[in-house]
Legacy VTK file of the C-alpha trace (Angstrom):
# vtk DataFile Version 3.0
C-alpha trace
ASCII
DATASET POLYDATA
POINTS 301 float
85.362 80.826 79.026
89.204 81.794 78.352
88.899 80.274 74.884
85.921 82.543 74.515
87.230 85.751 75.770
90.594 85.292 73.983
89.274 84.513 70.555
88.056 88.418 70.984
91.079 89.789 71.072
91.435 92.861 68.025
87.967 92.067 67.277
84.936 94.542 67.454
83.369 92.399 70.402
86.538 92.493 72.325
86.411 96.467 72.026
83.009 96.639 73.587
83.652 94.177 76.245
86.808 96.322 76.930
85.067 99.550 77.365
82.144 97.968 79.690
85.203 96.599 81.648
86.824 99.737 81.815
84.194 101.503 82.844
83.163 98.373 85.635
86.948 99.713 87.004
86.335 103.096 86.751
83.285 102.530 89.356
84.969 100.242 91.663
88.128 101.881 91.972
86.489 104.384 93.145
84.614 102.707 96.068
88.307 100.942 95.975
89.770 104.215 97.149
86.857 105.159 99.460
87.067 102.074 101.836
90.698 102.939 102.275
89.757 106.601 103.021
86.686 105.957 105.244
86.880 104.802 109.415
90.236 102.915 109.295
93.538 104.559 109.140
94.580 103.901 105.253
97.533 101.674 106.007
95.597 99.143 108.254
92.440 99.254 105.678
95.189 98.949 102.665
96.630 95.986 104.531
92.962 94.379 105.752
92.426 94.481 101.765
95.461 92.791 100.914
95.399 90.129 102.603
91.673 89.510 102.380
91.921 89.385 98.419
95.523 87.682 98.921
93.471 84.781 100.865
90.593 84.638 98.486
92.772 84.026 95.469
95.206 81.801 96.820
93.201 78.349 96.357
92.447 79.998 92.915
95.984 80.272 92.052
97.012 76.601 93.359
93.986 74.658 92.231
91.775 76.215 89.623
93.789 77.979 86.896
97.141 76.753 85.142
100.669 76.711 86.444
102.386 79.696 85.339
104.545 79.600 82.785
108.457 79.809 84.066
108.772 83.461 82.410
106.047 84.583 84.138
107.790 84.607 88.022
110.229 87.878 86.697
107.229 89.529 85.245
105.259 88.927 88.872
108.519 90.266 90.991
108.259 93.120 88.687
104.703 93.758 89.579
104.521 92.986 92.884
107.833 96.236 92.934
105.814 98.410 90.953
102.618 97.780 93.318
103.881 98.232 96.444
105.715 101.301 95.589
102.432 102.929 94.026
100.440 101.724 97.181
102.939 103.321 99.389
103.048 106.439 97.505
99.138 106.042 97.606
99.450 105.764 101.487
101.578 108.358 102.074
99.153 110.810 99.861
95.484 109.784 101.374
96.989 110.509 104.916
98.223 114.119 104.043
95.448 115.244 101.968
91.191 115.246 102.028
90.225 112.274 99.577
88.518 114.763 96.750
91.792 116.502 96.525
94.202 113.702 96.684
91.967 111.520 94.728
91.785 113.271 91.062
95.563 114.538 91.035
96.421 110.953 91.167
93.895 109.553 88.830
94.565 113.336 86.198
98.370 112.581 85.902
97.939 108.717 85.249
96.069 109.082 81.527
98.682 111.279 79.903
101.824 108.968 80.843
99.879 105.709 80.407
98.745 106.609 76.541
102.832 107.556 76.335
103.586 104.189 77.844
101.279 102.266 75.514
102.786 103.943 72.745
106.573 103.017 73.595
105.318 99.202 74.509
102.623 98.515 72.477
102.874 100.670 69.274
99.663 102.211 70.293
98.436 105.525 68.978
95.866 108.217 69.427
94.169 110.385 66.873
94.280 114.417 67.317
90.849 114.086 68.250
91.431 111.492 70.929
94.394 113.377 72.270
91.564 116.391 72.684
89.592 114.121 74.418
92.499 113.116 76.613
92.995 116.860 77.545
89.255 117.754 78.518
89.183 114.859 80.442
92.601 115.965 82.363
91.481 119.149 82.833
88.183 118.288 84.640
89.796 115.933 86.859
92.593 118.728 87.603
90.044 121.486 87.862
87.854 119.350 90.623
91.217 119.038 92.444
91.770 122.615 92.201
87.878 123.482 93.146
88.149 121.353 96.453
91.633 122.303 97.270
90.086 125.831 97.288
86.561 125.249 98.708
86.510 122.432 100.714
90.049 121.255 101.611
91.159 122.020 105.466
93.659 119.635 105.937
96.376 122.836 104.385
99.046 122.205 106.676
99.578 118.983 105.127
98.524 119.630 101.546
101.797 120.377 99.709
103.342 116.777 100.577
100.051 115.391 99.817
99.807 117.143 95.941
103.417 116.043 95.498
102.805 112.178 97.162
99.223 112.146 94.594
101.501 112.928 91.876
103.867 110.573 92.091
101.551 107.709 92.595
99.884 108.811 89.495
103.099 108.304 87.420
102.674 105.169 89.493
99.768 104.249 88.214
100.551 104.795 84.502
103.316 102.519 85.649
101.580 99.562 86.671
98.757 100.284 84.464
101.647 99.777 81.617
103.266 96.314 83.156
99.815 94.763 84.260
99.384 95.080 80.261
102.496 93.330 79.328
102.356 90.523 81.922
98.629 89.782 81.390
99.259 89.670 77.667
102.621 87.506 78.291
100.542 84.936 79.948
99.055 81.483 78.103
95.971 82.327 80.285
94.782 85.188 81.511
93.228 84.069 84.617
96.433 82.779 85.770
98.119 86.218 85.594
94.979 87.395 87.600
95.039 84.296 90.418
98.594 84.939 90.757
99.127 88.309 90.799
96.486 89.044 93.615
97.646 86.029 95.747
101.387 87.471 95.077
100.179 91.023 96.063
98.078 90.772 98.519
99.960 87.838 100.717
103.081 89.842 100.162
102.025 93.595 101.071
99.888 92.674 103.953
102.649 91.740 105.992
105.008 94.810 105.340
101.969 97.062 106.410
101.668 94.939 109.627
105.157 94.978 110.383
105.986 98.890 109.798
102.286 99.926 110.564
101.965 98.148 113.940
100.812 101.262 115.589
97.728 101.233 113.525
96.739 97.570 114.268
96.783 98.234 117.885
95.187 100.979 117.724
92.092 99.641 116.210
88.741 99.283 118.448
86.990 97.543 116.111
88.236 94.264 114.265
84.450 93.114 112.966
84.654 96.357 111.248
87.866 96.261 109.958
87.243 92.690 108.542
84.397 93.181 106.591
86.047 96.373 104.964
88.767 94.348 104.241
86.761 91.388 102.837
84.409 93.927 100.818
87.667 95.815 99.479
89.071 92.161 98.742
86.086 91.721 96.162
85.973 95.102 94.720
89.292 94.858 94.016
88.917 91.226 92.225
86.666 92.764 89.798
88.365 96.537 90.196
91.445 95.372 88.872
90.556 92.517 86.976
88.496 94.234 84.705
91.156 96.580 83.566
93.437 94.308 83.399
90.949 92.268 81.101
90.396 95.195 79.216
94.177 95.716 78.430
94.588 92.554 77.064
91.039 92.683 74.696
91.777 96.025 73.221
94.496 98.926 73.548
95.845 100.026 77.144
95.608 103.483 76.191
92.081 103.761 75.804
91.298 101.503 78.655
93.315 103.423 81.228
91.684 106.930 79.788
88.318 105.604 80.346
88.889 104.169 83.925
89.728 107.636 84.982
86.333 108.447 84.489
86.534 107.093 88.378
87.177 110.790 89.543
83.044 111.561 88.516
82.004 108.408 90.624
84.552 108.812 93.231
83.093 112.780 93.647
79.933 110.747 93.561
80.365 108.626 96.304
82.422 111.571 98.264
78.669 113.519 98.560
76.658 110.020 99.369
78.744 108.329 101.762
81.516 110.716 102.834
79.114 113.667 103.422
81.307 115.991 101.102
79.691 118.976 99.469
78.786 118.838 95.590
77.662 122.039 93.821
77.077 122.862 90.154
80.670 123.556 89.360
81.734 120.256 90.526
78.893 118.610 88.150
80.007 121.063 85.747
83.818 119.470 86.122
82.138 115.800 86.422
80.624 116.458 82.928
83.835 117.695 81.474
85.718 114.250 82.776
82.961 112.209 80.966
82.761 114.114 77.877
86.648 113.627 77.237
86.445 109.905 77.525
83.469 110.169 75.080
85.800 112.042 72.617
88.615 109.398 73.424
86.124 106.416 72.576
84.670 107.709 69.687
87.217 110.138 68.241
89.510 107.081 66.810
LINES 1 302
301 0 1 2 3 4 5 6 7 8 9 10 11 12 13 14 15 16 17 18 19 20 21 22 23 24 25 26 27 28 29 30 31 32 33 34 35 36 37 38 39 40 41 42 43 44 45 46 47 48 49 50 51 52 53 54 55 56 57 58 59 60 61 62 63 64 65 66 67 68 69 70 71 72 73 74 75 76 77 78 79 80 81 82 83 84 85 86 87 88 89 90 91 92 93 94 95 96 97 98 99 100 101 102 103 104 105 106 107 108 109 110 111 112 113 114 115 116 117 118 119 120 121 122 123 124 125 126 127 128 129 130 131 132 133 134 135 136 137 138 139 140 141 142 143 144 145 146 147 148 149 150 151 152 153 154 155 156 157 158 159 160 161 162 163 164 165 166 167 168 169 170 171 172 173 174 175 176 177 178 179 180 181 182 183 184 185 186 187 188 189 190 191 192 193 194 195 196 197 198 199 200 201 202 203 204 205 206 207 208 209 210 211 212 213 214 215 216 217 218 219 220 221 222 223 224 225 226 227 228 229 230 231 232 233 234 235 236 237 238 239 240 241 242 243 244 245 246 247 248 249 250 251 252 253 254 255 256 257 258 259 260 261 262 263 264 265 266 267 268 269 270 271 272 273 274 275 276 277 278 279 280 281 282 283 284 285 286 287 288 289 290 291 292 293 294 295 296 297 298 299 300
């Protein structure tokens, strides 16, 4: 299967299969980032998720895929920095701030500085047309921030350190988004970037959140509960994060990190179905803008 996949790299296959990836992310980030908003406080559900995936891809890492090459330990210090800051940042935001607020500043500021950042690393460019498709889609994820800041958000009091933690961890996530892309590509085999950098991540984070989070642990009533989230979060994030990944190493990191911020529509999605949140027709009317500009940023190059 890796020969497979990597004799589509720059080919018109590997394209496709990097857009359905992208848009596989876009989906499950989304239910990514509303298991960490739902019963749990979003530390202990962050850290049940860790280590969960952490566990899962640890017999991966030691038994199934190839030894890393010796260049590839700096490159997984490097992302294991850049991931803990952005989940911390990510913390920090989703207890301040109501998730359809906090949720599309993050994912609106990540698609302008990751197309910059693919540009400086990777020589990639975008089209006029694409960089109009860049801006609708920015503009519908900012404007559903701004409609739910102003109709639904009650959480005020807290809302300023929220906007400025959701920003951050959406530079953040043009950061990582960035590095994941070099590393993947600077590995022999993809799967071993993948194996590696979850078991990396996820046995390394877990314990920080248990050791300066302990307050949270002991305050939880229910440990079934807080298992299977953390199990279920452990595979959406397998095929969350490995498919962009994937996707960055098929085709061009810009496009796929514009495309998996079509998340915001399915995240607003599952905000109404499982959250209970209000959606009206300006919110739809937002929704559609978000999907039309990654339309235009597909099919405008």
């Amino acid at each position: 299967m890796t020969d497979w996949l990597l004799s589509l790299e720059g080919t018109d296959a590997g394209h496709t299969l990097a857009l359905i990836l992208a848009l596989t992310a876009a989906f499950l980030h989304a239910v990514f980032g509303a298991l960490q908003k739902g019963r749990h406080d979003p530390w202990v559900s962050r850290g049940a998720i860790d280590l969960s995936y952490g566990l899962m891809a640890l017999p991966f890492a030691l038994f199934v895929v190839p030894w890393p090459e010796s260049h590839m330990w700096p490159i997984f210090a490097g992302a294991f920095a850049i991931h803990v800051t952005y989940k911390v940042l990510q913390g920090l935001a989703y207890t301040r701030g109501a998730y359809t607020v906090v949720y599309p500043v993050v994912r609106g500021t990540g698609p302008f500085f990751a197309v910059i950042g693919a540009y400086l690393f990777f020589g990639e460019t975008f089209g006029p047309l694409q960089w109009v498709g860049v801006l609708v889609l920015m503009s519908g994820i900012f404007g559903l921030a701004v409609y739910n800041y102003l109709f639904l958000e009650t959480e005020r009091a807290t809302l300023g350190p929220a906007l400025a933690f959701a920003v951050a961890t959406g530079l953040l996530v043009a950061l990582y988004t960035t590095y994941d892309a070099f590393g993947i590509r600077s590995a022999a085999n993809p799967f071993t970037f993948l194996a590696w950098f979850f078991t990396i991540d996820g046995l390394g984070f877990a314990p920080l959140v248990m050791i300066f989070h302990r307050k949270g642990f002991a305050a939880v009533d229910d440990w079934a509960a807080l298992i299977r989230r953390g199990v279920t979060g452990g595979f959406v994030a397998f095929f969350s994060f490995g498919s962009i990944m994937m996707a960055t190493r098929l085709d061009k990191v810009g496009e796929a990190a514009v495309l998996r911020e079509t998340s915001t529509v399915f995240a607003a999605l599952i905000g109404w179905l499982a959250l209970k949140e209000t959606v009206g027709p300006r919110r739809i009317a937002l929704m559609t803008l978000i999907a039309v500009g990654a339309v235009i940023v597909e099919f405008g190059g």
